[in-house]
C-alpha positions in Angstrom: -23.9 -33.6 -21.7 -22.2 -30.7 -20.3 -20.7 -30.3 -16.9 -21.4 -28.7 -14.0 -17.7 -27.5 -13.9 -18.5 -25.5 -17.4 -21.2 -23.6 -16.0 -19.7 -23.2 -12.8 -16.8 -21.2 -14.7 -18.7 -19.3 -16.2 -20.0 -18.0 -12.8 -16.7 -17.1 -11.7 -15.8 -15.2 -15.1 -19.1 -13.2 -14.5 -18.9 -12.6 -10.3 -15.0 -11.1 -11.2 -16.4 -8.2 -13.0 -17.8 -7.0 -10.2 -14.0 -6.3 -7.9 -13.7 -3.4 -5.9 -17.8 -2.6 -6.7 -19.5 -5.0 -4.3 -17.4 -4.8 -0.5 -18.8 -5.6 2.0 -20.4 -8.3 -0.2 -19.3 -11.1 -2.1 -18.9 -11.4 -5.8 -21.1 -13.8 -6.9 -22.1 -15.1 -10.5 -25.2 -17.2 -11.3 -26.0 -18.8 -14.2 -29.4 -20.6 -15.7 -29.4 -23.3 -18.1 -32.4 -25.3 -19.4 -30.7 -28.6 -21.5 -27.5 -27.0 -21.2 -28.4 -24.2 -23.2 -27.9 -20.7 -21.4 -30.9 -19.0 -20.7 -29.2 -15.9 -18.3 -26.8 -14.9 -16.6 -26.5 -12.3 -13.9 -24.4 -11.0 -11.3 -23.6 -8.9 -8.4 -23.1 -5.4 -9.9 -23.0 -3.1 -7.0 -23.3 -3.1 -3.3 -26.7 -2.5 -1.9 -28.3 -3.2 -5.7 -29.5 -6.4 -6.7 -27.5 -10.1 -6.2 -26.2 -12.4 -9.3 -29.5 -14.6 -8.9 -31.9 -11.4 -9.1 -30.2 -10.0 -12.1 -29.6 -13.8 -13.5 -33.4 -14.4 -13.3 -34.5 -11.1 -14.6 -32.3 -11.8 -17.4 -34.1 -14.4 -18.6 -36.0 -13.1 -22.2 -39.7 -12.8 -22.1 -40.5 -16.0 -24.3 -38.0 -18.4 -21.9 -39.9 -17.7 -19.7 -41.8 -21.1 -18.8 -38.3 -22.3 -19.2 -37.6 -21.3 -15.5 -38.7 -23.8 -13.8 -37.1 -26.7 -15.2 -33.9 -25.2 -15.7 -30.6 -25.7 -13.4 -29.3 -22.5 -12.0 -25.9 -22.3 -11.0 -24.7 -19.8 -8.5 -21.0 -19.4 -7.2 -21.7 -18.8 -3.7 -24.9 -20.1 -1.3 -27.2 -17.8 -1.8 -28.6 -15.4 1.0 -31.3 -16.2 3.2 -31.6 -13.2 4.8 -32.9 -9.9 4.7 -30.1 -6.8 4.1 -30.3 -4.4 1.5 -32.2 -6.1 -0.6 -34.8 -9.7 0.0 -33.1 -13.4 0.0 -32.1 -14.8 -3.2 -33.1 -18.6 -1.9 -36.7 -17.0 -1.0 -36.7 -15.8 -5.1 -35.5 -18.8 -6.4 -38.1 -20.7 -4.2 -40.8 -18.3 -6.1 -39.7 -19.1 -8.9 -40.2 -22.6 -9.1 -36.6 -23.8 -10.0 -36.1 -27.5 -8.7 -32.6 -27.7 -9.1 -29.6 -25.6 -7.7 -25.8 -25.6 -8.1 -23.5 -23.9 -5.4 -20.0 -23.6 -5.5 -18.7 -22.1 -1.9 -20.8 -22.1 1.1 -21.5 -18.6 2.7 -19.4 -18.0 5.8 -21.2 -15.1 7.0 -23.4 -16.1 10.6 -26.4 -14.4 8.8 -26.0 -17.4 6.1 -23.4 -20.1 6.7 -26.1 -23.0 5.3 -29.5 -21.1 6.3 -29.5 -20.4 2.2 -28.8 -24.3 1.4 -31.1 -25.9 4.1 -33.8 -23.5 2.9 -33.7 -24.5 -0.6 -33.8 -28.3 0.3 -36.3 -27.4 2.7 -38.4 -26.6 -0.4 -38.0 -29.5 -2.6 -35.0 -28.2 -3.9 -32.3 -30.3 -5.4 -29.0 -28.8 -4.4 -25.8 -29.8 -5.1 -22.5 -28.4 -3.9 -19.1 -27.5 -3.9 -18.9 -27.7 -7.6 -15.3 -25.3 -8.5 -15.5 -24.7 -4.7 -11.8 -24.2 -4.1 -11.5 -21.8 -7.3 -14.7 -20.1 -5.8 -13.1 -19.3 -2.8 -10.0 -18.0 -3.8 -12.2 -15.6 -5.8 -14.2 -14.6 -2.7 -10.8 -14.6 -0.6 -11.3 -11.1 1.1 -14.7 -12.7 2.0 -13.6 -15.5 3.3 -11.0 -14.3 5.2 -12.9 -11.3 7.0 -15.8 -14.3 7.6 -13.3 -16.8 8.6 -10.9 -15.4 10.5 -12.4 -11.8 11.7 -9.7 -10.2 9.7 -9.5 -7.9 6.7 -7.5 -9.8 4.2 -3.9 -8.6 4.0 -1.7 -8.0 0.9 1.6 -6.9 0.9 2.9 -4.9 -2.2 6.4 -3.6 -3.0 8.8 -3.1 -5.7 12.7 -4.3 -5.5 15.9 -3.4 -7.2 17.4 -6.1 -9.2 19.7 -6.7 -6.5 17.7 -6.8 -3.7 17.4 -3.1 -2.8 13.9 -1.6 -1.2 15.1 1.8 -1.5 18.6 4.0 -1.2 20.0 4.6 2.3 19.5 8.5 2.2 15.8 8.6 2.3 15.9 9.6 -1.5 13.1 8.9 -3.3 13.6 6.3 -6.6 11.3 5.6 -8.4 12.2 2.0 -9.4 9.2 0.3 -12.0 7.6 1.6 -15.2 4.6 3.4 -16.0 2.1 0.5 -16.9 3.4 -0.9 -13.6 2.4 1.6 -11.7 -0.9 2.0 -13.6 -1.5 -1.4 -12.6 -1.2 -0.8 -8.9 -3.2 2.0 -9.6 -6.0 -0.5 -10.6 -5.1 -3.0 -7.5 -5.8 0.1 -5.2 -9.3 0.1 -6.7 -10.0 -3.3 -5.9 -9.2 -3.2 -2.5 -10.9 -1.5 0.7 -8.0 0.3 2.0 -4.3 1.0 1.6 -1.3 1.2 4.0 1.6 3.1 4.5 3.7 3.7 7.5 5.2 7.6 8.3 8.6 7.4 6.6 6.9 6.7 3.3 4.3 9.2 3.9 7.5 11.9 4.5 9.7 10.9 1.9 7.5 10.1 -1.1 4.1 12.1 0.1 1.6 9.8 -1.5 -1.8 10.2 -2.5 -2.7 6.9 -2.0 -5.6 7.1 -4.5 -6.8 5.2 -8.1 -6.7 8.5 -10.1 -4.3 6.1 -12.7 -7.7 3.2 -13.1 -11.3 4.0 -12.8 -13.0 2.6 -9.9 -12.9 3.5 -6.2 -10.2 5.1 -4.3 -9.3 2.9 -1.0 -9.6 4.3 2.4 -6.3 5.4 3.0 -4.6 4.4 6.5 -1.8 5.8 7.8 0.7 4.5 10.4 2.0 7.5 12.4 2.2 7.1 16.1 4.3 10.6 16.8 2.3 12.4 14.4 5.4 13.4 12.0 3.8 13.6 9.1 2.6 17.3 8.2 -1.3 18.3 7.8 -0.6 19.4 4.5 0.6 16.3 3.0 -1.2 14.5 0.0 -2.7 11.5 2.4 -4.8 14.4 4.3 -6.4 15.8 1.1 -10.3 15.1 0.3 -9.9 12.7 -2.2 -10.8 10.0 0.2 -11.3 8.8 4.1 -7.7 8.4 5.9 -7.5 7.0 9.2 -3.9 7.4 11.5 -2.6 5.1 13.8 -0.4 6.9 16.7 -0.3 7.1 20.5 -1.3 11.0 20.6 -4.9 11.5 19.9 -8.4 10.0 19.0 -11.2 11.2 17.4 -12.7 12.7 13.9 -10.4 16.1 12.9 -10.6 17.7 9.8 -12.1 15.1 8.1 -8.9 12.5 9.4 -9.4 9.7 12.1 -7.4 9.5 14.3 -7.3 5.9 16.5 -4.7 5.8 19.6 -2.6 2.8 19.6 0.3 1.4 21.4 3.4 -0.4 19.9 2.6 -3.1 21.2 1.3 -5.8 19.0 0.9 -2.9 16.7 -0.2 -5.1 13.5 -2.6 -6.9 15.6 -3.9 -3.7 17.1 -4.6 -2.3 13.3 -6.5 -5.7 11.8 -9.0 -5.5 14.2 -9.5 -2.4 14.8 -10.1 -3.0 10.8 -12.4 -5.4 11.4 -14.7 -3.8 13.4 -14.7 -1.1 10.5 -15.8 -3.3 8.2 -12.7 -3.3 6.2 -12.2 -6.7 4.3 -8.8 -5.9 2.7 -5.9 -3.7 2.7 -2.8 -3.3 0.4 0.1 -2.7 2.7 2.3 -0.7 0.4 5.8 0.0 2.7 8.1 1.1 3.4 10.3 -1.9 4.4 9.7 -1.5 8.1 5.8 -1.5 7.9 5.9 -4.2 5.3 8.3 -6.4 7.6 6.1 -5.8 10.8 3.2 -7.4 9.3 5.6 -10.5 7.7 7.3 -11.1 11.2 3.7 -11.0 12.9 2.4 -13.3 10.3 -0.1 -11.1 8.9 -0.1 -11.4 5.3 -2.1 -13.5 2.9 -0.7 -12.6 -0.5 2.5 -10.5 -1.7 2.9 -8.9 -4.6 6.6 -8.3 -5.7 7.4 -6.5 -8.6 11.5 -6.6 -9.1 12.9 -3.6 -11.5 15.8 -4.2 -13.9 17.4 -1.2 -12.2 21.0 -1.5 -9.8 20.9 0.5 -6.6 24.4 -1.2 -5.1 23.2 -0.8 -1.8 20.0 0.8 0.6 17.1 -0.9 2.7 17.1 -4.4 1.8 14.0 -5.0 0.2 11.3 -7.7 2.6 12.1 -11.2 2.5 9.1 -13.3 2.3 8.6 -17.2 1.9 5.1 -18.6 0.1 3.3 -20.4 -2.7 4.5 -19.0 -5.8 1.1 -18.5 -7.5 2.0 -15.9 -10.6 5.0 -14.7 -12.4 4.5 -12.2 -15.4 6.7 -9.6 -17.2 5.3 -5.8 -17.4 7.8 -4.8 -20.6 11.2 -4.7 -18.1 9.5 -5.2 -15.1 9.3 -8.4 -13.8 6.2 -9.3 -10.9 5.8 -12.1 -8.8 2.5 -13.1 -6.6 2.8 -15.6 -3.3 0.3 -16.6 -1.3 0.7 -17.1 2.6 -1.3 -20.6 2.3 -2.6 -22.5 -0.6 -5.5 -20.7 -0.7 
């Protein structure tokens, strides 16, 4: 007999195909199985369209049909009991006569946190949970985090020297790692909500901040700048997507930029919620040293991302120092990149 732990992985490989398309929502996967043979799968494509068990069910081919209701499905997060942008998947899966259910992370979100579950048993249901729930989590991280912790979730992301250097003293601008490097930042950007830069970077290497590299989404692009340094005419202020600026001068909607007063005070603090209240589940936090450090002496960080370039600068800005749970090394041809992770996760 198969395991629940087989099916339950299957879940997770569907729900990740679904990064950067489904914020504010989860990504969930769901799987149905009648005698351990696959009938469907499903899962969340796009935000506002329909969830993993929707699709899942749908799925299911026309002559399987009477299959449904003595089939298991599996599903990698509690599902919704709820109305939002679409009708609760416990309410479906009620319809549908299935008696048993598989969850693998509870729903932290107030509108659900259990309503789904209790519902489900309420009806007859046989659920069973926390099957995979840690590697469910971790998948659902920026979830879990905004949920948990009323906080977008925070990654840090910056490229060394091999000895150590963040960047030469004299503010010029190196590039330090290779192209499929920086194609795969590119593709990070489009997984995540929003992006980060503080006002020397936005002067000295005038970023776009976009995914133009990866298709997918570009993040809302958010720009620390409390004296209001960095010109109107700068890449960050072009249509290509939202940008918000943090600085102690003005508030309000101009030009298509948002502007948000803020003190020095406290300052990354200040910026996560004031994120939060936006919505925003994550943001990449891509320098310079001084931003990057702000956040890491605050204790704002969930996950760094470190690539370290084979190139010798002698001396400069001394690249961040960050401790954590080594959780990936991998080469990128000469590049070399290294994930940690604030907390085991």
């Amino acid at each position: 007999m198969l395991s629940h732990e087989i099916f339950m992985s299957r879940c997770l490989e569907l729900a990740i195909k679904s990064i950067g398309a489904v914020s504010p929502n989860p990504m969930v996967g769901a799987v149905l199985v009648y005698e351990g043979r696959i009938l469907a799968e499903g899962y969340h494509e796009q935000y506002g369209q329909a969830h993993a068990e929707v699709n899942c069910i749908n799925a299911v081919k026309e002559e399987d049909k009477f299959l449904i209701k003595n089939s298991t499905l599996y599903v990698s997060l509690e599902p919704c009991s709820h109305f939002g942008k679409t009708p609760p998947c416990a309410d479906l899966i009620i319809e549908q006569g299935i008696r048993h259910v598989v969850i693998g992370s509870g729903d932290p979100n107030p509108l659900v946190a259990g309503k789904g579950i209790r519902k489900l048993r309420e009806a007859g249901i046989e659920v069973r949970e926390h099957i995979l729930e840690k590697e469910c989590d971790f998948l659902n991280r920026r979830f879990m985090t905004f949920h948990l912790h009323r906080r977008p979730y925070i990654i840090l992301k910056w490229a060394q020297s091999a000895d150590g250097f963040f960047a030469p003293e004299d503010n010029r601008q190196v590039w330090l790692t290779n192209e499929f490097s920086k194609k795969l930042v590119h593709k990070w950007r489009s997984e995540e909500d929003a992006i980060l830069v503080g006002t020397k970077t936005a002067l000295i290497d005038d970023p776009q901040l976009t995914a133009r590299l990866w298709e997918g989404r570009n993040p809302v692009r958010i720009l620390i700048d409390m004296d209001l340094k960095v010109p109107s005419v700068s890449k960050i202020f072009d249509d290509e997507a939202l940008t918000i600026v943090y600085n102690t001068i003005k508030e309000g909607l101009e030009y298509g930029v948002v502007y948000i007063k803020a003190d020095h005070t406290s300052l990354p603090i200040q910026i996560v919620s004031d994120l939060y209240q936006r919505k925003i589940q994550s943001v990449i936090i891509e320098g310079g040293a001084y931003t990057l450090n702000q956040f890491i002496s605050a204790g704002l960080w969930d996950e760094a991302r470190i690539f370290t370039s084979p190139m010798i600068l002698n001396s400069g800005i001394a690249a961040p120092h960050i401790d954590g749970f080594i959780s990936e090394e991998r080469q990128i041809l000469d590049d070399s990149l290294i994930i940690k992770l604030n907390k085991d996760l």
